[in-house]
N, C-alpha and C positions, 0 to 999 in steps of 0.2 A: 134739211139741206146738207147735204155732204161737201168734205171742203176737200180738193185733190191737189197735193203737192207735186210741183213740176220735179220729174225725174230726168237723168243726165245718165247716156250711158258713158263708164270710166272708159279710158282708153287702156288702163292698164290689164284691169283683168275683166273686163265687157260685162259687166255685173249692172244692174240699177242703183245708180245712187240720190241723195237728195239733191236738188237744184244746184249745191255748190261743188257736189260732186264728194269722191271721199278724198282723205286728207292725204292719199296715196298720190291721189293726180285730183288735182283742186279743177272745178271748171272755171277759168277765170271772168270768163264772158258773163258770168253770173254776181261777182260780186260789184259795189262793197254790199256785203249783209252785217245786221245786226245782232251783236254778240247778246243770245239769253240771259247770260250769267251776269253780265257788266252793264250792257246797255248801250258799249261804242260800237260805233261801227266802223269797221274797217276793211283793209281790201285784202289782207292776211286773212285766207281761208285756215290755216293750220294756229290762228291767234289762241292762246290759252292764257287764261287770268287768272290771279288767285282764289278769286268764289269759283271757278272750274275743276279747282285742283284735287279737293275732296273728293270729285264725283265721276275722275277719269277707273275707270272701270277695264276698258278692252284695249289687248296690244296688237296689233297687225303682225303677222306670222312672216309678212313680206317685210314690211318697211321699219319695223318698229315701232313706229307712227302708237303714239297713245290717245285714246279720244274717250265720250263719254259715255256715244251710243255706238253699238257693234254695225249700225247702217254705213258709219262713216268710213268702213275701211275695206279696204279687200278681202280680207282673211282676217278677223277676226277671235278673237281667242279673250276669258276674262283673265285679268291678272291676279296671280299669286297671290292671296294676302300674308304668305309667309314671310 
């Protein structure tokens, strides 16, 4: 059985994002969801917690916006590790 996750188009840059949408423009009508990393849930789609912080990885070339997976963002880009 295959499991399909509800997709959100952003408003900002019309891209598919996950259900909450990316961290650029949050869909808010989606949340509270529950943070992987922590286990709270809240209504802050943009929430980052310290077990997250290791594993932010991509910057958004728009908003600067840092996340974990390059899904969550409009543009995308990994960071530096300089």
């Amino acid at each position: 059985m295959t499991d399909y996750v509800e997709t959100f188009t952003c408003q900002k840059c019309k891209g598919q994002a996950s259900g909450i949408g990316h961290l650029c423009h949050p869909n808010k009508s989606a949340l509270p969801f529950k943070c992987e990393f922590c286990g709270k849930e809240t209504d802050d789609a943009r929430h980052v917690c310290q077990k997250m912080i290791p594993s932010l990885e991509y910057q958004c070339k728009k908003c600067g916006r840092l996340s974990v997976y390059d899904t969550s963002l409009c543009e995308p880009e990994l960071v530096s590790g300089d």
